[in-house]
N, C-alpha and C positions, 0 to 999 in steps of 0.2 A: 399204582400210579408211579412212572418212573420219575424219581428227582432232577432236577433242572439242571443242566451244566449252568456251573456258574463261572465258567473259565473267562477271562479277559481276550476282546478281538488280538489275536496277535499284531496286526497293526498297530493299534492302539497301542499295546506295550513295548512296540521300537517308537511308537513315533512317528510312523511316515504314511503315508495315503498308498489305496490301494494300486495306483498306477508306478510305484515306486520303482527305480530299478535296481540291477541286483549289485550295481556300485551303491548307491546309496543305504538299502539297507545293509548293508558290510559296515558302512560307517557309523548307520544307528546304531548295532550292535557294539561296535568297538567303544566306543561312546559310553552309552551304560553300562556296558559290563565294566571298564576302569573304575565307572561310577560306586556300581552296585555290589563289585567284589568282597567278600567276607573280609579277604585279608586286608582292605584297605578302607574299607564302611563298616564301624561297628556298631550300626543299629540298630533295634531288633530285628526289623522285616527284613535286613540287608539278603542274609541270604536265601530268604520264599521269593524275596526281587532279581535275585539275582539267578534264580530257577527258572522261572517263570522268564526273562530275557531269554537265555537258552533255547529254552523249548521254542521259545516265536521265532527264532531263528534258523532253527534245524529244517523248522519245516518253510519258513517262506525264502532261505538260501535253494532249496529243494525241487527245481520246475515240477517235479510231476506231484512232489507234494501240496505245493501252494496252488498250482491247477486243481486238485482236488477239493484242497481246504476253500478257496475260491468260491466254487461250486457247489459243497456239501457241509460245509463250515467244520465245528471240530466233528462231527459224525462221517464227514466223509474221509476221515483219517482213519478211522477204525474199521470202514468198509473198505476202503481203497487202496491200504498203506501197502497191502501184501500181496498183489494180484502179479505182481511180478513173480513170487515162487509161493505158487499157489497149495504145494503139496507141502510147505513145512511145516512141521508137527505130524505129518503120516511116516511111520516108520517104514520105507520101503527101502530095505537092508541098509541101512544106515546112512540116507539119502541126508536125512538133518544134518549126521553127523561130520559128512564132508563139509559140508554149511558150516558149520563149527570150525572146524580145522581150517578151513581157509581163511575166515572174518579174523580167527585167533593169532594165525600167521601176518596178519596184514595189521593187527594191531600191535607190533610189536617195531613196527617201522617208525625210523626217526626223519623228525624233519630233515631233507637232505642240505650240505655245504653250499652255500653261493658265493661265487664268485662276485667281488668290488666291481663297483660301478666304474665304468671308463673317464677319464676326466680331459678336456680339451681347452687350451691356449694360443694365441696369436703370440708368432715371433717376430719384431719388426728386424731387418737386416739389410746393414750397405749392399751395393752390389759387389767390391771384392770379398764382402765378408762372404759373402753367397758362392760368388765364384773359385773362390781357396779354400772353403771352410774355415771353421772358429771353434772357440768353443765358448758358451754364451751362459752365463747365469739367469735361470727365470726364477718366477714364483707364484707357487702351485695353492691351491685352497683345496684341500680332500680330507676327505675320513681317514683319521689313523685308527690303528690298534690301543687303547687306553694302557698307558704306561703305569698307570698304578695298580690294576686290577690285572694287568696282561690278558686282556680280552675275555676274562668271565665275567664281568661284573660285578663279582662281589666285593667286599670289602677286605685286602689285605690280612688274612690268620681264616680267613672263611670262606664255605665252598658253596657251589648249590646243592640241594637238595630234594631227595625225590620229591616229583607230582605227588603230593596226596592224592589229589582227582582219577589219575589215569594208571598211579603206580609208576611212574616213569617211564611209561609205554608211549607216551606224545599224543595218543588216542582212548575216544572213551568209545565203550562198548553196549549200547542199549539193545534188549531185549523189548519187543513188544508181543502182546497177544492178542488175537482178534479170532473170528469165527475159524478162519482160513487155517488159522495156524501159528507160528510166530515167527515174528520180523526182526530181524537181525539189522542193529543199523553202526555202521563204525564212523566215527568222526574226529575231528582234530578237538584234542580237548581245549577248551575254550580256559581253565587257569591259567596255563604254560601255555599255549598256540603250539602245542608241537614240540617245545625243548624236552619235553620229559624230564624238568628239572626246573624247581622254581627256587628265590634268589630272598633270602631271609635277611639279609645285611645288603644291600646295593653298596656300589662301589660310591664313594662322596662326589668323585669329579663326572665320573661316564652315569651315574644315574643307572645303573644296571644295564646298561644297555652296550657296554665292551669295547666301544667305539668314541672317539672323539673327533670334532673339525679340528684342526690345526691349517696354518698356514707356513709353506717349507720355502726354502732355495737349494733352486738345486741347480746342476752344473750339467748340462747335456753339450755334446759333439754334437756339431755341424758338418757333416761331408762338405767335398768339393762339390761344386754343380748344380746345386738344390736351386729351383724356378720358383717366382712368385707361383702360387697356390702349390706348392708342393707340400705333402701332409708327412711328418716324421712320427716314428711309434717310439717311447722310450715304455720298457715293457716293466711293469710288475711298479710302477708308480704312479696308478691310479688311486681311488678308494679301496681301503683295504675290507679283506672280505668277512662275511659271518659264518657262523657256526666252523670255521678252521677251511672257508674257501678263500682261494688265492685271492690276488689283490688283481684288479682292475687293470689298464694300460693309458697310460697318460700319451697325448694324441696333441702333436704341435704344427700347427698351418703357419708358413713361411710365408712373410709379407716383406717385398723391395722396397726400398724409399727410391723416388725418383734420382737418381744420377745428374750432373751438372753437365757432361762432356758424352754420355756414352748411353745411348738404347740399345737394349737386349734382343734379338732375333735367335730363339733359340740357342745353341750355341755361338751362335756367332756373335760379335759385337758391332754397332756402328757406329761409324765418328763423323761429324757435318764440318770439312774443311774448309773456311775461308778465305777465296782466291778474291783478288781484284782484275779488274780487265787487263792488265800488263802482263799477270801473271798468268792468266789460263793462255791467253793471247800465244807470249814468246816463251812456256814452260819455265820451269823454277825444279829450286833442288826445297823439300820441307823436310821438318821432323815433327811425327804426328806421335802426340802422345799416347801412353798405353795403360792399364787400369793395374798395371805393373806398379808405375809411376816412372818408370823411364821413358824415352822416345825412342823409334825406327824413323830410318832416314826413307823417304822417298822421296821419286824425283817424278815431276808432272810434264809431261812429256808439253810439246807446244800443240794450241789450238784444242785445249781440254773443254768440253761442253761442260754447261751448268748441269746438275745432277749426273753427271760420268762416274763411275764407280773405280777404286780400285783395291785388291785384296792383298793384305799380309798376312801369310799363311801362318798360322798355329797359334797366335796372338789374343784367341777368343777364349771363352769360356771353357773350361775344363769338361769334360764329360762326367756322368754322375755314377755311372759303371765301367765302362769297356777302357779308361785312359786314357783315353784321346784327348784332341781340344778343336775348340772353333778358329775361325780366324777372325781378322779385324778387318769390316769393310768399310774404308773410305770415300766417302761421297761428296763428291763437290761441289760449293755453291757459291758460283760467282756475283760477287758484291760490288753492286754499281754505287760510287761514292756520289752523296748528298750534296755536299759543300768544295769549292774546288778554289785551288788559287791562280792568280791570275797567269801565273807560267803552265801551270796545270791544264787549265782554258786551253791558250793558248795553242799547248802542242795537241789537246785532243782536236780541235777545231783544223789545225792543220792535217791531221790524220786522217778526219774526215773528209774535208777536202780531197783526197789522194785517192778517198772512194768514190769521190763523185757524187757522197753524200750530203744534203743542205742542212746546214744546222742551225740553233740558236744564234753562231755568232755574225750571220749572213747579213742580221738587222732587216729592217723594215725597206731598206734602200736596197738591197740585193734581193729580196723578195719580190718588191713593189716594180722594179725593173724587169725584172725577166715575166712579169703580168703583161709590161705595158709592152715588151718587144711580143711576145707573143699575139697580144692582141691587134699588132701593128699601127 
């Protein structure tokens, strides 16, 4: 009579229901293993707990494992596990042994460098400051490199030291056997995750981990030219990176404050001139102001419509590449005055008159008159 598996459901030993997914059990896993780890639980069971975590992991991170284990529980693991190379263990001129030599070669791979995460800020700016360039102090919240460990983590006179688990290989190497033959399986060793080097002294500030937040000022150029949403790269000062990968690229969106005197059109610029009726009427000499802060004279020629445009060449926005510039377009808007005095009255109502046109100062008695003569 065969004796009973007395192995525990692997679900049950992460923790998570059989609909789990494979985000979740990552995290059950990470979870107890900080938990269960020998080096950091010294209980007795810590580490047949911290075994047995492992093992439910290997195989329900695994689709075609946990389809199996699913299906055929722990027996369908020792039926199923090897049906992918169903000849190892038959020596057919040293067919295992290539098997070997390749799993051998692959376990000697280290986790590779990554590059720092990118990090992104909003820059608010005048419109000259946009239009000349600046150069503008911000402040950045990113991952540094840990200045007291210089990015190993340990603690200052101390270094890491090999995986016990993996040999400093970053990977473990299990061997199984079953009817078929035997299973070759390579994985990320679960002490180290991969450094092939684990950390006896953490550093006091980084926590072993080589990195810290910090919050910096930093001094970045503003080109001439840069437009609301325009996105600038200032490179190599983003979050800095792990295992000896570069650092990230800090990423700045240019925001306009609204203008008093001046709307943006591309490179151009516009200015809303106020004429009064005398003025568009019999033309004027003006000086329109410039985002310079000096004025250009021009002269509005007589009989100017409301909304007439006119352009001063070169006067606009600087170009963001090629050195050119925009110009400045003048738009006029003739302003009928509200309140009048009585000389004012006066000569408009005569003006009127001259066109034949009736107006307010006609009264009731030259209105009412030319009613009754018309109606005879």
């Amino acid at each position: 009579m065969c004796a009973k598996d007395v192995r525990r459901d692997y679900y049950e030993v992460l923790g998570v229901p059989r609909d789990a997914s494979t985000e979740e059990i990552k995290r059950a896993f990470r979870r107890l293993a900080m938990k269960y780890h020998p080096d950091r639980n010294r209980s007795p069971d810590a580490e047949a707990r911290f075994k047995e975590i492992n093992e439910a992991y290997e195989v329900l991170s695994d689709p075609e494992k946990r389809a199996a284990y699913d299906r055929f529980g722990h027996d369908g693991l020792q039926a199923g596990a090897d049906f992918g190379r169903p000849f190892e263990g038959f020596r057919f001129g040293g067919f295992g042994d290539i098997f070997d030599a390749f799993f051998g070669a692959a376990s000697a791979m280290r986790r590779e460098a990554q590059r720092g995460a990118d990090r992104r800020l909003e820059l608010e700016l005048d419109l000259a400051e946009a239009a000349f360039g600046c150069e503008k102090e911000v402040e950045v919240t990113r991952v540094e490199r840990c200045p007291r460990c210089g990015g190993n983590g340990c603690e200052p006179g101390t270094r890491p030291t090999a995986c016990p688990s993996c040999g400093g290989n970053g990977q473990v190497r299990r061997v199984h056997r079953s009817f078929f033959g035997q299973f070759i399986n390579v994985a990320t060793c679960p002490q180290c995750q991969g450094e092939g080097s684990v950390i006896a002294h953490p550093c006091r500030d980084c926590r072993g981990s080589g990195r810290l937040r910090r919050s910096r000022r930093l001094r970045i150029q503003v080109p001439p030219g840069v437009d609301d949403g325009t996105q600038m790269r200032v490179s190599g000062e983003g979050d800095a990176g792990h295992n000896g990968g570069p650092a990230g690229n800090l990423y700045v969106l240019v925001r306009l404050r609204p203008h008093p005197h001046f709307q943006r059109d591309g490179y151009d610029l516009v200015y809303e001139l106020e004429l009064n009726v005398a003025q568009a009427a019999l033309g004027c000499e003006v000086r329109v102001p410039t985002l310079e802060g000096d004025s250009c004279p021009l002269r509005i020629p007589p009989g100017t419509q409301h909304g007439q445009e006119f352009t001063i060449r070169g006067r606009g926005i600087p170009h963001l590449h090629d050195g050119g510039r925009g110009d400045l377009r003048v738009r006029v808007r003739v302003v009928v005055p509200k309140e009048l005095t009585p000389e004012q009255r006066r000569l408009l109502e005569a003006l009127a008159a001259s066109f034949g046109t009736p107006t307010a100062g006609d009264g009731e008695r030259g209105i009412l008159g030319r009613i009754r003569d018309a109606l005879g």
